[in-house]
C-alpha positions in Angstrom: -38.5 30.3 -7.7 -37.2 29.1 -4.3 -38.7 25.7 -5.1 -36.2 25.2 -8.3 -33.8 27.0 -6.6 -34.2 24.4 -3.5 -34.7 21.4 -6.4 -31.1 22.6 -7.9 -29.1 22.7 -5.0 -30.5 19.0 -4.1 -29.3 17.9 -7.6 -26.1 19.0 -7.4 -25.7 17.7 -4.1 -26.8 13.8 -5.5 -24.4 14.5 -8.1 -21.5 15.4 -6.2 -22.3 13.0 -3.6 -22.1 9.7 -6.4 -19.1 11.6 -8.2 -17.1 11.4 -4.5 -18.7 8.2 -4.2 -17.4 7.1 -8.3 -13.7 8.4 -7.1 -13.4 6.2 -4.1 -14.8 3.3 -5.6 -12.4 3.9 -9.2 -9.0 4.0 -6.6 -10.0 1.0 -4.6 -11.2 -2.1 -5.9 -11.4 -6.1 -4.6 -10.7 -8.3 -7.7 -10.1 -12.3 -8.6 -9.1 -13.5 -12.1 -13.0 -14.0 -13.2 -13.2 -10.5 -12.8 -10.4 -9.4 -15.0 -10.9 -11.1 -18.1 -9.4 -14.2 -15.9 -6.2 -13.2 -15.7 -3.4 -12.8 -13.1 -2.4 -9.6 -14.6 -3.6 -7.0 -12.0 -4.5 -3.8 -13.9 -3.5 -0.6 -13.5 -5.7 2.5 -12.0 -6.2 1.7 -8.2 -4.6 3.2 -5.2 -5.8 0.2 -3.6 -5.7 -3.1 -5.6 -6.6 -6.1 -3.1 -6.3 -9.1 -5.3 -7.9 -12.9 -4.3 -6.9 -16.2 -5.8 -9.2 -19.6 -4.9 -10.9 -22.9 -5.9 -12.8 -21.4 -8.9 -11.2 -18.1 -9.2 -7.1 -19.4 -10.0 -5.1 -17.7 -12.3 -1.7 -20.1 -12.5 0.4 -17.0 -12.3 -0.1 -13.3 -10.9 1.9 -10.2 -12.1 1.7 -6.7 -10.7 0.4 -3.7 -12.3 2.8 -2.6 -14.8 1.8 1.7 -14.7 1.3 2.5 -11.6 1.0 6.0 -10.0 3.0 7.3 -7.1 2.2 4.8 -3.3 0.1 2.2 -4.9 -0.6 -0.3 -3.2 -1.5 -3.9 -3.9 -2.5 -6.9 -1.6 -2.8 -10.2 -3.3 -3.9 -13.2 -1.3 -4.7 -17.4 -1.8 -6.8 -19.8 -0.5 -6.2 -22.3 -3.5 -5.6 -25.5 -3.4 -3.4 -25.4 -6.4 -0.2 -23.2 -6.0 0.4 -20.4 -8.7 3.6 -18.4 -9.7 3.7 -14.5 -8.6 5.8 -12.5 -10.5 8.6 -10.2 -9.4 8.7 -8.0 -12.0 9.7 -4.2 -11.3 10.7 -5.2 -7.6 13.5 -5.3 -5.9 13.6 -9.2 -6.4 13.1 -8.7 -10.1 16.0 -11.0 -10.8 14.6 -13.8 -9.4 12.0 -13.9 -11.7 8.5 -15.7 -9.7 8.4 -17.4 -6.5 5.8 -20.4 -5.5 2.2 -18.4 -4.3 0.6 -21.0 -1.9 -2.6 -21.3 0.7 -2.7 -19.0 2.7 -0.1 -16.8 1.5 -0.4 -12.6 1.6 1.8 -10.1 -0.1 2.1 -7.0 0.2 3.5 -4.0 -2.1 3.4 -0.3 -2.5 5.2 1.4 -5.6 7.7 3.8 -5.0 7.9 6.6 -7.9 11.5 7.7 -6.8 12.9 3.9 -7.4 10.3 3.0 -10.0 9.3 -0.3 -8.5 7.2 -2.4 -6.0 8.7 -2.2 -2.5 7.8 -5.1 -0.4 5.8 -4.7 2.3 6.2 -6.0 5.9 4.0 -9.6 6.7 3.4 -13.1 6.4 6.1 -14.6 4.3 7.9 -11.1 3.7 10.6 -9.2 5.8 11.5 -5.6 5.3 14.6 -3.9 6.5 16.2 -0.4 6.2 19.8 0.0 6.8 21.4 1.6 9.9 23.8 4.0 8.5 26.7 2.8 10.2 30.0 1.0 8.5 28.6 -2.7 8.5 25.6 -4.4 9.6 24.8 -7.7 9.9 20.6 -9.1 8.5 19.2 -10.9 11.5 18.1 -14.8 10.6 14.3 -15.2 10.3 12.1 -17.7 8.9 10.7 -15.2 6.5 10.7 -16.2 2.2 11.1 -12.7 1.3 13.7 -10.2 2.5 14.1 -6.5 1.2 16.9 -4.9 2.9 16.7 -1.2 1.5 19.8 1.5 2.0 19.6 4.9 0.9 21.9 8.0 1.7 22.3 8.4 5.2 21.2 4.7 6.0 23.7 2.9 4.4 26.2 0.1 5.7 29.7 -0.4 3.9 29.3 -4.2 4.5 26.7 -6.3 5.0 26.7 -9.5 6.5 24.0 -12.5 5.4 22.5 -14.6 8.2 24.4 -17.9 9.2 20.6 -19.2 8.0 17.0 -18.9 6.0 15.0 -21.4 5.0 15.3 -23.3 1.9 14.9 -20.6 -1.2 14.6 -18.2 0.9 15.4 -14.5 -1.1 17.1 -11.8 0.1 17.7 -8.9 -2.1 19.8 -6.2 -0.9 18.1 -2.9 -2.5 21.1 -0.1 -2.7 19.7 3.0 -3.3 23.0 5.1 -1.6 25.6 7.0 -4.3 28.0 4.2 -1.9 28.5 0.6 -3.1 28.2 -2.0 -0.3 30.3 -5.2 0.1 27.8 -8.3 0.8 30.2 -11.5 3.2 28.5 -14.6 2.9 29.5 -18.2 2.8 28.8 -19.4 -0.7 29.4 -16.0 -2.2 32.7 -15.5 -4.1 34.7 -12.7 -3.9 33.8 -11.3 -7.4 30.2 -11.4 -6.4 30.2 -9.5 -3.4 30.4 -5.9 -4.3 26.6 -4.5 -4.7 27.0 -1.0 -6.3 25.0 2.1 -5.6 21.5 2.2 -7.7 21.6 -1.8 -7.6 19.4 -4.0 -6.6 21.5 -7.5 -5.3 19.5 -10.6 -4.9 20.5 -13.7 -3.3 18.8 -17.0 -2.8 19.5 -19.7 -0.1 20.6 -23.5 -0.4 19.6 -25.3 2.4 21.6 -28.3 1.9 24.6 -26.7 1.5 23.9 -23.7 4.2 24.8 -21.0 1.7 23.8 -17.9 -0.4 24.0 -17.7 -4.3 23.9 -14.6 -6.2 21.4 -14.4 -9.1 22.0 -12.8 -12.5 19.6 -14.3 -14.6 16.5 -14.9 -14.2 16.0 -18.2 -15.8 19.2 -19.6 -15.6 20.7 -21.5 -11.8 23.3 -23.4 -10.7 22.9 -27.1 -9.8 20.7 -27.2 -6.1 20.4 -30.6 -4.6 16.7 -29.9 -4.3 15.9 -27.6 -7.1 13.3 -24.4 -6.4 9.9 -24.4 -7.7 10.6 -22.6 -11.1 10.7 -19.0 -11.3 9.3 -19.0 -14.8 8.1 -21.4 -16.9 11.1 -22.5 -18.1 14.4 -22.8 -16.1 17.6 -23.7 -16.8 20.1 -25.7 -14.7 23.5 -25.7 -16.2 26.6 -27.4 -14.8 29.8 -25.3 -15.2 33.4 -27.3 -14.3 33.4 -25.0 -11.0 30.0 -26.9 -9.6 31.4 -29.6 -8.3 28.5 -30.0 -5.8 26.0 -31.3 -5.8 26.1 -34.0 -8.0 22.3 -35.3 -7.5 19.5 -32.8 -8.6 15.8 -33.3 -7.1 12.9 -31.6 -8.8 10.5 -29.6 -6.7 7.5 -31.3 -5.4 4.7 -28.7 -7.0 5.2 -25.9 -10.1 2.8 -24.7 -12.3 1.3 -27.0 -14.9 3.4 -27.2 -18.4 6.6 -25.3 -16.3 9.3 -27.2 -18.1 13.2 -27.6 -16.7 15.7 -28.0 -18.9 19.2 -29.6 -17.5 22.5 -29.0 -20.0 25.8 -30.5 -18.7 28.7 -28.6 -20.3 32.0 -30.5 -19.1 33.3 -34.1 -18.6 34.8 -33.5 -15.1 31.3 -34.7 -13.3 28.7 -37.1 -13.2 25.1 -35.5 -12.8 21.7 -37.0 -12.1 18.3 -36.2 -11.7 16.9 -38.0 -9.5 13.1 -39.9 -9.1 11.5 -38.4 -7.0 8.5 -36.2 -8.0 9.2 -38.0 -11.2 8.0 -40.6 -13.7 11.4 -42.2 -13.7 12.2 -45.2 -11.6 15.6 -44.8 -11.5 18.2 -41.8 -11.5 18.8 -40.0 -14.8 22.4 -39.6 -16.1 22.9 -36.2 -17.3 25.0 -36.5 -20.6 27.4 -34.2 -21.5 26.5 -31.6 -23.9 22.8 -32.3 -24.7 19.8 -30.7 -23.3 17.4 -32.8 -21.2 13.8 -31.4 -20.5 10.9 -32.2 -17.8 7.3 -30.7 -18.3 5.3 -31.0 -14.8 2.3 -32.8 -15.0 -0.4 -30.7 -12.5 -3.3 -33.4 -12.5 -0.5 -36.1 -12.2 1.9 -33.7 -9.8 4.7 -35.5 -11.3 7.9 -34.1 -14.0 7.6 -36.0 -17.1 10.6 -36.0 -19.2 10.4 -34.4 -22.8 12.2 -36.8 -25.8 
């Protein structure tokens, strides 16, 4: 009797030993697009989520889990030599739809149940600030892509003031989670765009030849950008309004994701606009006619825009 008795007590031990060991591997889990059906859609169901992009294991775009349970946390990293598109979805930079993923970038998220989205995460390319709860503050420059300056009650600023500088793209997206709006001062920003209300998220992308932030409201639509950003989906839209008066020569990113298309539509006879040749297979500067869409499809194995008839 002591011997089954001894024999059960070992089998419940093995058990409960590989159901622990069963739990920590189901919340944790390394993952590449070959292991997820080869997709760039991370699933759902870890606490831990480290996600690896490469030569042989590329997805051309990556998306965060879309049900995920209270701190979360995902890590998604590159070594590829192609570039891919990572989503923004259900973050704080949701507006700006995908930003350019490249060797040897790492980023970072953890979800936050009370906001219901992805928080960035501090490193590499990203930049994470809380706000000072004092009646203005200014956001230091950096060199950092991503920006997520987050204000709640009790850290809150009444105005915020943009750096003088970022780097070209760069996103900054002011997260107010306060009951207070905020007023955002920055060159480039008109006065009708500066007021970033309580519960709103306020995102903001940088033109480094004119030295100035933009506001974003739609995802897939942007204003004329001497050199345009690599797409934030796979198809953007540039369209001139009579206020756009600069600049009047467009370049096309260097690198997107193969098949991202462009589309150009001028809307008003006040202004000449071209596209010009470069990262093209133009030879010469495209004349933007008034009124009728023009399209480019990038070309991966070519890494050229090719324009649609």
């Amino acid at each position: 009797m002591s011997n089954i008795k001894t024999s059960s007590f070992r089998l419940a031990a093995a058990l409960a030993a590989s159901l622990v060991s069963f739990a920590a591997s189901a919340t944790e889990a390394d993952l590449s697009p070959p292991l997820n059906g080869g997709s760039g859609d991370m699933p759902s169901g870890y606490s831990q989520l480290n996600f690896f992009i490469g030569d042989g294991y590329w997805a051309p775009e990556l998306r965060l889990p879309v049900a995920p349970s209270a701190n979360d946390r995902v890590m998604a990293d590159t070594v590829a030599t192609f570039g891919a598109r990572f989503r923004l979805d259900d973050t704080a930079f949701a507006v700006a739809g995908g930003i350019a993923f490249n060797s040897p970038d790492t980023l970072r998220f953890a979800w936050s149940e009370g906001a219901r989205k992805w928080d960035l995460l501090p490193g590499g390319k990203a930049r994470v600030l809380i706000g000072p709860n004092r009646p203005e503050d200014r956001v230091p420059a950096s060199n950092h892509a991503l920006t997520q300056y987050t204000m709640e009650n009790g850290r809150h600023a009444g105005i915020l003031h943009l750096p003088a500088w970022a780097p070209e793209h760069a996103l900054l997206s002011v997260s107010n989670r306060a009951q207070w709006g905020t007023t955002i001062v920055a060159d480039g920003v008109p006065f009708e765009q500066r007021a970033c209300k309580g519960g709103q998220d306020c995102t903001f992308i940088f033109d480094g030849t004119k030295q100035q932030w933009s506001k974003l409201e739609k995802r897939d639509v942007i204003r004329p950008m001497a050199q345009l950003p690599f797409p934030s989906a796979s198809r953007v839209n540039v369209v001139t309004r009579a206020v756009d008066v600069h600049p009047l020569e467009m370049t096309l990113p260097a690198m997107a994701v193969h098949g991202d298309v462009y589309t150009f539509l001028h809307t008003h006879p006040n202004d000449t606009y071209q596209v010009m040749p470069a990262h093209t297979s133009m030879t010469t500067a495209l004349v933007l006619p008034e009124g009728q869409e023009v399209r480019f499809r990038f070309n991966r194995p070519m890494t050229r825009w090719e324009k649609i008839d």
